[in-house]
Structure formats: C-alpha cells, structure tokens
N, C-alpha and C positions, 0 to 999 in steps of 0.2 A: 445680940447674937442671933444671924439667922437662925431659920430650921429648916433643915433639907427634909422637903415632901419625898421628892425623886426615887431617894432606894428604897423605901417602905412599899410605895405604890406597886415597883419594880417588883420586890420581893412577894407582893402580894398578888400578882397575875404572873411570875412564874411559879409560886405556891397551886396557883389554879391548875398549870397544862401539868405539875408534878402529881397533885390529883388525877387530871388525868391519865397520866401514863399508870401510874399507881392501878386502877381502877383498869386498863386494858390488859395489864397482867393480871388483875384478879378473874379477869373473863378469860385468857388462857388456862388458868389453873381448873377454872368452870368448865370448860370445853373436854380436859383433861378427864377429868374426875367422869364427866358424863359419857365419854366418846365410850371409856374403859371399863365403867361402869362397876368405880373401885370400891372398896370396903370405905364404910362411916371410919374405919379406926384410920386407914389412911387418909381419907378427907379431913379428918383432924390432925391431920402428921403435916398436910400442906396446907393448912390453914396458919398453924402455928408457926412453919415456914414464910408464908405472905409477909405475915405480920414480922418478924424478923427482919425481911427484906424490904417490907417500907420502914422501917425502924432507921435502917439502917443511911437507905436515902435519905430518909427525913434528917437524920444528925449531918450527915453529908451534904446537904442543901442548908441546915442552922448554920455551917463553919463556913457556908460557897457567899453567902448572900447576906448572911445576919451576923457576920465573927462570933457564933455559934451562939446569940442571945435568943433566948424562947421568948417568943410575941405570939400572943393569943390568934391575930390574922393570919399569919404561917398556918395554923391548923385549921382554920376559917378559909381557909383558901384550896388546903389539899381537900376537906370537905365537901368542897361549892365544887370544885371541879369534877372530883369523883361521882356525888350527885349529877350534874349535868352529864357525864357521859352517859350515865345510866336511862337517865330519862331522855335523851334526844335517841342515840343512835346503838350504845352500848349494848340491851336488851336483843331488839331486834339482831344486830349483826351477830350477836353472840348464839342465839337461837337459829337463826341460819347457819352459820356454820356447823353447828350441832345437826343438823337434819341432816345437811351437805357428807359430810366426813360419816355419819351414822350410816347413810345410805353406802356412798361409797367403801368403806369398810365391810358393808355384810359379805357375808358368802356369800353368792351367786351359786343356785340349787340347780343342777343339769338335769335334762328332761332326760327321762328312760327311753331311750331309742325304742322304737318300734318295728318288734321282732316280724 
C-alpha cells in the first residue's frame, strides 16, 4: 500500500501561512490595545478572545485539511509560522504603525494667537 506524502506536506505549509495570519491578527489586537491605551482587564478580555478565535480556525482548518484528525505538525507549523512572522517583519511593521496612528491620532495643540 502506498503512502501519500502530498497532504501532510500540503497540510503542514498551509499550517505555516495559518500561523501566519494567526500571528497578524494578534499584531492588530497589539496595535488596538496600544493605540487606545486600554485597561490590563480589557487586554485580558482580548486576549482570551484571540485565543478563541484561533481555536476556532484551528478546528476549521483540522476538518478543511486533515478530516479533523490532530497531528502534532499542524501545531508545529501554526508555531513556525507565527514565530517567523515575528521575527522577520511582524515586530517592525507592528511598531511602525503604532508610532504612525499614535502620532496621527494626538490632538493637535493650537498656538495662542498673538494679541
């Protein structure tokens, strides 16, 4: 009986860009939290939403790709990815827009006319 390599492989580099995406929504919720510069009790209200919501991908990509069997590389792969975005470009872009939108959002302080 062969063994089909093919959907493993498959399942395990789209596990990766699912990490990824995973991982740029956690940098919006980052962005969020820092722009607004919300309570610890709500950063733990959207935390535990995250996590829900890759929960939720994650069982929606076991039934899309694996007829919902748990394979340890599935999680090995949303890991690597989320990792990688962090350390290439995640950080950076996520800190820039934080500067960006911080700035753009202040008030703007008007001079006192001069009587």
């Amino acid at each position: 009986m062969p063994v089909n390599l093919i959907s493993p492989i498959y399942a395990f580099l789209f596990s990766i860009i699912l990490g990824v995406i995973l991982s740029i929504f956690f940098d919006l919720f980052k962005i969020i939290s820092a722009i607004l510069a919300l309570d610890k009790k709500v950063i733990f209200v959207q935390d535990i939403l995250y996590f829900l919501i890759a929960g939720i991908f994650t069982f929606v990509f076991l039934l899309a790709f694996n007829n919902g069997k748990i394979h340890f590389y599935i999680f090995l792969g949303e890991l690597l990815g989320w990792t990688m975005w962090h350390v290439t470009l995640g950080n950076a872009i996520t800190n820039f827009l934080i500067k960006c939108l911080t700035m753009a959002l202040k008030p703007k302080k008007l001079n006192d006319p001069i009587n």
